[in-house]
C-alpha positions in Angstrom: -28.7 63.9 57.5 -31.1 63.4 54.4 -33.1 65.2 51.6 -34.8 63.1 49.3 -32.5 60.0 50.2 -29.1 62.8 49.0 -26.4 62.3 52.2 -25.1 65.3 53.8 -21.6 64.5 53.9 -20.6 68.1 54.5 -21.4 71.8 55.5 -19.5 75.4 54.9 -20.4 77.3 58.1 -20.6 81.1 58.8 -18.1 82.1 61.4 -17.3 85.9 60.9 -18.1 88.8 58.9 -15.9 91.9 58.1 -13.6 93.0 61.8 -16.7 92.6 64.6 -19.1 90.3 63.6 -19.3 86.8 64.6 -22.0 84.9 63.5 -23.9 84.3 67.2 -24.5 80.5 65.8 -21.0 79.6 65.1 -19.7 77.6 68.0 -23.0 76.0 68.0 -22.9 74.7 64.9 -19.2 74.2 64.4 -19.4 71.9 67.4 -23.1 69.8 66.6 -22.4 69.5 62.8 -19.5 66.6 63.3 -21.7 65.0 65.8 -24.0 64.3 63.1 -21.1 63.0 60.5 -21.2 65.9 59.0 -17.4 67.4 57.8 -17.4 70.8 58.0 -15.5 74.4 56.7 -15.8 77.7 58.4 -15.9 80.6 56.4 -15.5 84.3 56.3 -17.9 87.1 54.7 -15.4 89.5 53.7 -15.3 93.5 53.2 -13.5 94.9 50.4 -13.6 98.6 52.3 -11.7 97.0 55.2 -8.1 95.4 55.6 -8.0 91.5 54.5 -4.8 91.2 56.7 -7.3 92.4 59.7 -9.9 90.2 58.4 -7.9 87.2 58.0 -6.1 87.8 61.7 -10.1 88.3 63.3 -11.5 85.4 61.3 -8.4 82.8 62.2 -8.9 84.0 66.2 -12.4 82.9 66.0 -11.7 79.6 64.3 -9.3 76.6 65.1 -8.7 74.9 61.6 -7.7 71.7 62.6 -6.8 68.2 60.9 -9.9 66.8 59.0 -11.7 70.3 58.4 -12.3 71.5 54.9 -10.4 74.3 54.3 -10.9 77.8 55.3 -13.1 79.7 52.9 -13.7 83.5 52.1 -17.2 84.5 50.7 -16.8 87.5 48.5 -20.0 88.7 47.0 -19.9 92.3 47.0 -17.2 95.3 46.2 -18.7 97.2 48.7 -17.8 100.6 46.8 -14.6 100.0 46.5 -12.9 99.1 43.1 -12.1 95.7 41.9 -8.4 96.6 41.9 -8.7 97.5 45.5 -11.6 94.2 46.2 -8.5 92.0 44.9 -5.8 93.6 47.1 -7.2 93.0 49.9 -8.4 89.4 49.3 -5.4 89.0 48.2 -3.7 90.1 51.3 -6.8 87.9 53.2 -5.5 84.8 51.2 -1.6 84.9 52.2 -2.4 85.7 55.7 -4.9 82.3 55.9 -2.6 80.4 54.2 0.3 81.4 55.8 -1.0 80.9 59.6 -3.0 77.7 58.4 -0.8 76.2 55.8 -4.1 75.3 53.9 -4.9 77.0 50.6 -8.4 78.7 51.4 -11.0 78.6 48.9 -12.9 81.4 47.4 -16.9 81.7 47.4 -18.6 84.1 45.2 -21.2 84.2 42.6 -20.9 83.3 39.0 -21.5 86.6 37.5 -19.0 88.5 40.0 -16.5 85.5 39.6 -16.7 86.8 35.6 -16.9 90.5 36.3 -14.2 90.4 38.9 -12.1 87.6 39.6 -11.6 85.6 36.7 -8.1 84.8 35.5 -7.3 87.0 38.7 -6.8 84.3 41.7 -5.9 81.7 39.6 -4.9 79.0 41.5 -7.9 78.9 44.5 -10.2 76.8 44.5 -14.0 77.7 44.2 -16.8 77.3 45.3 -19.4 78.9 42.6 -23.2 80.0 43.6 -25.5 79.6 41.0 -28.8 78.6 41.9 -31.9 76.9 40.1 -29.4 75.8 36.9 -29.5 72.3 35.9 -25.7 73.0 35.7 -23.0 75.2 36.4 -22.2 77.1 33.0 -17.9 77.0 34.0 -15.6 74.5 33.0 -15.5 72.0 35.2 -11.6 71.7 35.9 -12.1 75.4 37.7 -14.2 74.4 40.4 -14.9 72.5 43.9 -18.2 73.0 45.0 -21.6 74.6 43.5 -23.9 76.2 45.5 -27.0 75.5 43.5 -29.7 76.5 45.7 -30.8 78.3 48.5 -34.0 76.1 49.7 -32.7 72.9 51.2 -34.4 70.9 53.9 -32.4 68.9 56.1 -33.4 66.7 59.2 -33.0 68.3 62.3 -32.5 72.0 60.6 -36.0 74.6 61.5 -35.2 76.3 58.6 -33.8 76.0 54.9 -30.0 75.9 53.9 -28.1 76.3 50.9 -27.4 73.2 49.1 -24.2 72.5 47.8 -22.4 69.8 45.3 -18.9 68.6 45.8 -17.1 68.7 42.2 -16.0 64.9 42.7 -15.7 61.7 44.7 -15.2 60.7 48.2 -12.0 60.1 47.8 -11.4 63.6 46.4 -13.3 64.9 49.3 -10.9 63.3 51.7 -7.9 64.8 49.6 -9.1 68.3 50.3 -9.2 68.0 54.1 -6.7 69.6 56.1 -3.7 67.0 57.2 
């Protein structure tokens, strides 16, 4: 898969949302994406009013993490009304579970300016995956993070419809080191 001559080497994919939702395009895509060479994540649109154990236990029934995947991600954009106290306990309590059933360190999406608000020098230790679209960089260090999602209008081959577009913080080789064993 191309645009403008760049390789698609991977893809994060939508699998659940909060306790009920599944994304109805999830098995679909989590089973065409490798077909086409592409390695892939799954990830988890999470709900600070709601329990991250529950979460974590609904989003890992939905999705076999298996050797060769990219870790398991959780996309936290939003508190949701809740404070960031609260948003952080019950990521936190998200996190352990994943990594304790997975024995893969999950990474965290957000957005720049909510990764500064709320979660800086908080979840030390995760690794990121940073949207911040339509910059010629991303304005963080570059030793914090993994992948930057910098923009929301991608065109791939054999895809109706545009995609985020994201940069891996490395090599191949690095790439390879972050797949589950």
């Amino acid at each position: 898969m191309k645009d403008d001559d760049v390789k698609v080497s991977f893809a994060f994919i939508k699998a659940t949302e909060g306790l009920l939702t599944v994304d109805p395009y999830f098995q679909r895509n989590w089973r065409e994406a490798p077909k086409a060479g592409v390695i892939c994540g799954a990830y988890h649109f999470f709900r600070p009013k709601k329990s991250g154990k529950a979460q974590a236990k609904f989003f890992l029934q939905v999705v076999n993490i298996e050797k060769g995947d990219l870790p398991p991600v959780v996309d936290i954009e939003t508190l949701d009304g809740v404070s960031p106290l609260r948003m952080r306990l019950e990521l936190s309590d998200f996190l352990t579970y994943v990594e304790m059933k997975t024995k893969v360190r999950p990474i965290i999406y957000t957005g720049l300016k909510f990764y500064e608000d709320n979660l800086e020098e908080k979840l030390d230790g995760y690794p990121l995956w940073i949207a911040h679209y339509y910059q010629p960089k991303l304005r963080m260090d570059k030793s914090l993070w993994k992948f930057w999602q910098h923009s929301d209008k991608a065109k791939i081959n054999g895809i109706g419809h545009v995609v985020d577009f994201n940069a891996f913080n490395g090599d191949s080789t690095a790439l390879a080191e972050m797949l589950v064993r």
